[in-house]
C-alpha positions, 0 to 999 in steps of 0.5 A: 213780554209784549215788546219779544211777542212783537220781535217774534212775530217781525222775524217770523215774517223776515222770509230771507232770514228762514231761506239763510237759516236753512242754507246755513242748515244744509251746509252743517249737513254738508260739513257733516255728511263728508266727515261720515265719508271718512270716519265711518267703517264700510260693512258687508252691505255696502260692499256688495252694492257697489262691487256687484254693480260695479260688475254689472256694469262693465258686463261681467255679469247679468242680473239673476243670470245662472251661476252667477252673482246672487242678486237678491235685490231689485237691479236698480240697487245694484245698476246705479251705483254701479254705473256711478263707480264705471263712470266717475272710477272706482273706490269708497270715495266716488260712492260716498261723494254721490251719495253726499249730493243724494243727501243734498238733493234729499234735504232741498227737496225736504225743504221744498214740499215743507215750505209749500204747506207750512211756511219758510220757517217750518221748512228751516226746521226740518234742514236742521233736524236732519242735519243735527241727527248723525245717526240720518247724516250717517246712513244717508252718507253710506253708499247702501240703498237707504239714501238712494231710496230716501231721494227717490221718495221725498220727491215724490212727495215734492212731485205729488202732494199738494191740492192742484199738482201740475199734470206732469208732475203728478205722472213724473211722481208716480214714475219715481214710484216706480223706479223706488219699486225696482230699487228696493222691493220692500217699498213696493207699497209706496206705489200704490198708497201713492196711486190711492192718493192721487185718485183721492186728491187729484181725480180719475185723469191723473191716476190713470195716467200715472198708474199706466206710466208707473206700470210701463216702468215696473213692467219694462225693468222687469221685461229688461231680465227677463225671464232671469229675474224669475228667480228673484219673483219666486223667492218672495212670492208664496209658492202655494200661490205660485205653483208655476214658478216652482222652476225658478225656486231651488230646492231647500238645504241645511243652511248655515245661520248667520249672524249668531247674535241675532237670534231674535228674543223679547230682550232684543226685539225691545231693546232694538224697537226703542233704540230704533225710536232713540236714534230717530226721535225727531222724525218718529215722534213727529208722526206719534204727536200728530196721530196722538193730537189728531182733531175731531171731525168737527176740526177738519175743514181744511180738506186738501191739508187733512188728505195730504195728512191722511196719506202721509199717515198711512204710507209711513204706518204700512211702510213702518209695519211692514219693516217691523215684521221684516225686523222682527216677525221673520227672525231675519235680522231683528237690527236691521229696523234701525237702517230700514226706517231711514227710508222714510222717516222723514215722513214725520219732518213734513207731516207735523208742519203739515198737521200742525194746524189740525191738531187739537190743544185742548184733550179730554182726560181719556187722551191726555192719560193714554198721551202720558203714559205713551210718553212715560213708556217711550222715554223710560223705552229709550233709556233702556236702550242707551245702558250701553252707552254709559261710558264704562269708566265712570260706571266702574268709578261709581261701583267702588263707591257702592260696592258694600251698600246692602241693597246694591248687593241685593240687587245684583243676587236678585237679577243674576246681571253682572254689576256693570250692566246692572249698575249702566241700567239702573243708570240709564233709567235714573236719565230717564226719570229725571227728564220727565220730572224735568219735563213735567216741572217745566210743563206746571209752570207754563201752565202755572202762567199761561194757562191758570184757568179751570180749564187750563189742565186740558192743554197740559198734556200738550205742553208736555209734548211740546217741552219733550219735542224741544228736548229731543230736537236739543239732545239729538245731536248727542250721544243721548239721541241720535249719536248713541249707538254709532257702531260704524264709528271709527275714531279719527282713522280716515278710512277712505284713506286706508281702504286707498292704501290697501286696495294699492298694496293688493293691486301690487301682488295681484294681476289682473284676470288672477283668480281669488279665494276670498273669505271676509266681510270687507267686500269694499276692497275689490273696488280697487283690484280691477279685474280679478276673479273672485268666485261670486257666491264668496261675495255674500260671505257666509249669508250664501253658504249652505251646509252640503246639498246639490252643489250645482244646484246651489251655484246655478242660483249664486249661493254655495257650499263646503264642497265648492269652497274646497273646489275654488281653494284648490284652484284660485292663484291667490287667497284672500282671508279677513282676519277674524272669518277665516275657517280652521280647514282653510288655514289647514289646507293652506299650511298642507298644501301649495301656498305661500304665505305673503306679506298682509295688509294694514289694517284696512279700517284702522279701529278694527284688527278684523280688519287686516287681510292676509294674503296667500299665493298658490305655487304652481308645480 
């Protein structure tokens, strides 16, 4: 024992074999990230981002102008991807490569602020649990604004978190806040947390430079569309508090709800916050352990660590409240927790190394009961939210064998739930039960051997987190954790390849400068059909459309309606509709009117048959 306590800490001290281990970490990302690029399904998001700021970039459109494109983002979302499409060419590709390198950039920049406060070997380890966990590679990968923000912030910490910044850098932090703002709205708060910060920890002169230099930044982009931008200001500020923006607020109509499974629910609002948990356990439960192990004042004397600490623990606690009420208070979109705390959950890789000091092992009984009950709660939460990842043929196996038990029958009548989402659930929570007994037996003989004193119950608890912690990191590479629920997964159909093909087929029969009816989700493929004309509202799908009301009114702001539909239908030269989303009355007024009906696509994503487009050309008389 004496002989591997004294190799451990030989290696420990072996700095270049940490800096090999997480190069060796960044190139699994790497290796990872560039198969997300290719087996992973485009969606509506992503499509948006990059054709909207593929427009604003070659000057067919204005952010916020009227009766034009619904910019319902900052520009800065829009603008550099965008820019990245005019300038590196168009397609799924360019946008997935750049945003291979943001993850890179993301990742060193991880490794940088980690090995500042911890050491090479927790920077190691914070490489690889972002490069073990496909559901962070994933959205990191997709061109959608997670990843952009996620480099933007993460250097901002490298920038500014430490006790004695350079100037330059501390004010160069602070202007990548406020880039961060004009990009995503919803990390508005990240400014001025950072603000406090560095008044607490560098003083009067850097905070206010920083906040004069953030504020040419924020205030700039804005005088950049003004007064357009207005309308985007206004729809998220009260108006009882914003009378005089009243003008650059539309008037409200009967809108069509969209999407119908996402009717916020207690069944949904839990099944989503402990799947959100699952998919990003490492980073989560980070940020958990150091909140749950946080020291007494008599254990902080280590005051430029324990701000750095404090400030991490409020950005990540306002950043990830404020997404839970996005999530789930507004009825909004209550899945879309999961994208939103790719943002920032990285804030625990670098606050558990950086607390680690801190944190106390020896708990009273009052923390060690409310620990094991959290983690009792958290475990069984994300089984609970894996049912549906039990493979469905080893269910319906197990079902045979138990159809005719008594209490299995019981059980069903009892629930009213079908037996396979009963029996996946049962199953689920049985997973569950067995890690923590596994955990639990594991953490009584480690404190059997190392801890066999009477007060050796006080560090239990902690080696139950530790145990669990190790399981996560081990897990999450699998479907368990952070692979499970992987609905952009597209077997082994590269998709960059298909979106190629089809976008060369519709460029084939649509001409430049044709006018195009489109009704679908894919919005990706008009990367590749250069200079049409798709009606603008259409691009946001059914997210925009409103049932009746002011059809000029509606247009002026980017949104439309059932009349304009009828209006574009009867003059676009060619028609575009995603299998799957098209209307009954446009197949009607299709086989009614003058339409010829052309040759469809392939399916554009290959593991999807919504995704075929068929095409329609209008017959001029």
């Amino acid at each position: 024992m004496q002989k591997i306590r004294f190799l451990t800490k030989r290696l420990i001290t072996v700095r270049w074999l940490a800096v090999a281990a997480a190069v060796f970490g960044g190139l699994y990302y790497i290796w990872q990230a560039f198969q997300m690029a290719h087996f992973r399904t485009s969606f509506l998001d992503e499509g948006m981002y990059l054709y909207k700021g593929l427009l604003f970039a070659n000057g067919w459109y204005q952010p916020y102008q009227e009766y034009g494109l619904w910019t319902n983002h900052m520009p800065l979302a829009f603008l550099i991807p965008g820019f990245v499409q005019k300038w590196f060419g168009p397609g799924l590709a360019t946008a997935r490569y750049f945003m291979i390198l943001l993850g890179i950039l993301t990742v060193f920049g991880l490794w940088l602020v980690v090995r500042r406060w911890s050491g090479y070997w927790w920077a190691a380890l914070a490489v690889w649990v972002v490069a073990l966990n496909p559901a962070e590679v994933k959205l990191y990968t997709l061109s959608i604004s997670q990843g952009l923000v996620a480099v933007m912030l993460v250097w901002v910490l490298v920038l500014t978190l430490g006790i004695k910044r350079p100037l330059w850098q501390i004010v160069l932090g602070a202007v990548l806040a406020g880039v961060i703002m004009m990009t995503r709205l919803n990390m508005a708060f990240v400014l001025p947390v950072l603000l406090l910060y560095i008044l607490w920890q560098h003083g009067w002169k850097p905070a206010l430079l920083s906040a004069l230099a953030s504020g040419i930044v924020v205030l700039g982009i804005n005088a950049l569309f003004f007064p357009d931008i207005l309308h985007f200001w206004a729809s998220w500020l009260p108006g009882k508090l914003t009378p005089f923006l009243d003008i650059w607020r539309m008037a409200r109509f009967p809108r069509m709800h969209y999407p119908p499974d996402e009717t916020k629910s207690l069944h949904t609002v839990v099944l989503y916050f402990f799947l959100t948990i699952r998919l990003h356990f490492i980073a989560l439960f980070g940020v958990l352990v150091t909140c749950l192990l946080w020291p007494s004042r008599k254990g902080l004397r280590r005051y430029g660590r324990v701000k750095a600490a404090i400030f991490l623990i409020a950005l990540f606690g306002i950043l990830f409240a404020a997404h839970l009420y996005a999530s789930f208070g507004r009825n909004y979109c209550v899945s879309c927790i999961l994208l939103y705390v790719s943002y920032f959950d990285f804030i625990g890789l670098i606050l558990l190394p950086l607390a680690f000091r801190l944190l106390q092992r020896d708990l009273p009984r009052w923390r060690q009961a409310l620990i094991s009950i959290l983690v009792i709660v958290m475990v069984l939460g994300m089984n609970f939210s894996a049912y549906d990842d039990v493979n469905t043929d080893f269910a319906k196996k197990i079902m045979d064998a138990i159809r005719e038990v008594y209490l299995w029958k019981v059980l069903q009548n009892v629930t009213g739930a079908s037996a396979l989402l009963l029996f996946r659930q049962i199953f689920a929570q049985l997973v569950g039960l067995i890690i923590l007994l596994v955990v639990l037996g594991i953490a009584l003989l480690i404190r059997k051997r190392y801890f066999n004193s009477p007060g050796g119950w006080r560090r239990f608890v902690y080696s139950v987190v530790t145990i669990l912690f190790i399981f996560g990191l081990v897990l999450t590479p699998t479907t368990a954790l952070g692979k499970g629920d992987d609905f952009f997964a597209c077997g082994n159909y590269d998709v960059l390849e298909s979106y190629q093909e089809a976008g060369s087929y519709l460029r084939s029969i649509v001409p430049p400068g044709s006018k195009v009816y489109w009704d679908g989700r894919i919005v990706a493929i008009f990367l590749y059909l250069p200079g049409v004309e798709v009606y603008p509202p259409q691009l946001n799908h059914t997210h925009s459309l409103f049932t009746g009301g002011d059809s000029d009114a509606l247009l002026r702001f980017g949104y439309w309606n059932d009349e304009l539909a009828r209006k574009w239908l009867g003059e676009a030269d060619y028609i575009l509709l995603e299998k799957g989303h098209e209307q009954d009355w446009e197949l009607q007024s299709l086989s009614a009117g003058n339409y010829v009906q052309l040759q469809s696509t392939r399916k554009v994503e290959r593991c999807r048959w919504q995704s075929v487009i068929d095409v329609y050309q209008r017959v001029k008389p």
